[in-house]
C-alpha positions in Angstrom: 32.1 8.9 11.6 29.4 7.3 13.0 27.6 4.5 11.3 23.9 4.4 10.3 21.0 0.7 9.9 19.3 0.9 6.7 16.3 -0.4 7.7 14.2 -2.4 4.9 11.4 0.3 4.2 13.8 2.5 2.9 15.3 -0.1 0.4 12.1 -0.8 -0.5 11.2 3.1 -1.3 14.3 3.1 -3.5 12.6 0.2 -5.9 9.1 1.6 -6.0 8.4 4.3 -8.3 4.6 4.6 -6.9 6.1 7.5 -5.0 8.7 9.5 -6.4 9.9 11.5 -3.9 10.0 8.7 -1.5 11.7 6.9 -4.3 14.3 9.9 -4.8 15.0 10.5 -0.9 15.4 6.5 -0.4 18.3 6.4 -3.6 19.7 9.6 -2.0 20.1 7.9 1.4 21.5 5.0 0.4 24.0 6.4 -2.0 25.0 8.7 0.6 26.2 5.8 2.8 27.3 3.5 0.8 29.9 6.1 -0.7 30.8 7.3 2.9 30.6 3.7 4.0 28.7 4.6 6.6 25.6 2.1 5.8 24.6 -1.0 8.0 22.4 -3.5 7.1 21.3 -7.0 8.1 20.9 -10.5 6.8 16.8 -9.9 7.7 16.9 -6.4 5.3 17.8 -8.5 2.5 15.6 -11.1 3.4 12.6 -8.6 3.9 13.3 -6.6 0.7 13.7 -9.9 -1.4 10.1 -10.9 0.1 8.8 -7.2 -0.9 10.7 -7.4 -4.4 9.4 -10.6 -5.5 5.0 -10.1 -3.9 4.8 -7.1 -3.6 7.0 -4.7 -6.2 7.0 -7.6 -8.6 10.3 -7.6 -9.6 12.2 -9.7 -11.9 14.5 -12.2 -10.7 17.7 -10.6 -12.2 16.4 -7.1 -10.9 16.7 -8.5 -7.4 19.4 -10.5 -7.4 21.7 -7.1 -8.7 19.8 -5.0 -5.7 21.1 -8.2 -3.4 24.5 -7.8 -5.1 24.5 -4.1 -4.4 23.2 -4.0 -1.0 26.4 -6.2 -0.3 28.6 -3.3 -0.4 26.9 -1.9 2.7 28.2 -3.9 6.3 26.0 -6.4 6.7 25.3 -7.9 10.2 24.6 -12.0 10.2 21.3 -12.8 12.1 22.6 -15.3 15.2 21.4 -16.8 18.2 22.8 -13.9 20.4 21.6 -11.2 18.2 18.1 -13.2 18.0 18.3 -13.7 22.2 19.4 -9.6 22.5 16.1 -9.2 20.5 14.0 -10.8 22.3 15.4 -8.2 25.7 14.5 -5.4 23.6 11.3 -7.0 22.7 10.4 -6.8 26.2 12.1 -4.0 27.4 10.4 -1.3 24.6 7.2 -3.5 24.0 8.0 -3.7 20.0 7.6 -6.1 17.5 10.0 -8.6 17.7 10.8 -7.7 14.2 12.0 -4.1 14.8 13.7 -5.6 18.3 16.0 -7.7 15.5 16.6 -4.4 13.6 17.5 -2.9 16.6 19.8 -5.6 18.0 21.8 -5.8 14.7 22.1 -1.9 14.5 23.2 -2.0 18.5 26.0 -4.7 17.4 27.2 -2.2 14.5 27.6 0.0 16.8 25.2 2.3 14.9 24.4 5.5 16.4 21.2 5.8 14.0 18.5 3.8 12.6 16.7 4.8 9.8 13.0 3.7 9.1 9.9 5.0 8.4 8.7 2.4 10.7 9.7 3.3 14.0 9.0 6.5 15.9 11.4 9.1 14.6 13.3 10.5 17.9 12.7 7.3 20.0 16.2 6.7 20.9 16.5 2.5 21.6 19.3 0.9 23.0 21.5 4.7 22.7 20.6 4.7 19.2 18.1 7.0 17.9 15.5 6.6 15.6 15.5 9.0 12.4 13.0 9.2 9.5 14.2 10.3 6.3 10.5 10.8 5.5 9.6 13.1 7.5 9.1 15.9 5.3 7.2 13.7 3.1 4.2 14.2 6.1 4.0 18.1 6.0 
């Protein structure tokens, strides 16, 4: 079964109700994975989501702190100093943010055949693993 990174826009999507079919497709997704246990995530989602949750979506403290509880239940790859040095090849070798390169260095040491993010150019394969947006029909 091959494994798939949640990047942080779609965790995001999942707690905003500005846009509910984004909102609908982004719970979808993630309950999809985390029954199949399929979902990977990283120590920087959380991070970036917590960021989001607290300045952006304005989310109570408890609120978060269950989604972090939650988001737990998917694999979660630990930001290191080798993921964070693979990064900054990928950094160079794609000419992306450093940012996505971490995303993409944590999904790469998953083993994750598929990223998915709203972020990233749906179809761009990096590193063997290809880019997917669940969005996509959200554009048409």
């Amino acid at each position: 079964m091959s494994r798939c990174f949640i990047d942080t826009n779609i965790i995001v999507y999942a707690n905003d109700a500005r846009d509910q079919d984004k909102q609908t497709r982004a719970l979808e997704t993630i309950a999809e994975h985390m029954k199949s246990g399929t979902g990977v995530i990283s120590t920087q989602v959380l991070q970036e989501y917590a960021h989001v949750a607290l300045n952006k979506l304005h989310q109570r403290q408890d609120v978060i702190l269950r989604q972090l509880v939650l988001l737990e239940g998917f694999t979660v790859i630990q930001q290191s100093p080798a993921l964070i040095r693979r990064a900054v090849e990928i950094k160079a070798a794609y000419q992306i943010s450093f940012w996505d390169a971490c995303i993409i260095a944590a999904a790469e040491h998953a083993k994750c055949n598929v990223i998915l993010s709203e972020d990233m150019n749906a179809g761009q394969f990096y590193s063997g693993i290809v880019m997917q947006n669940p969005f996509e029909w959200a554009r048409g």
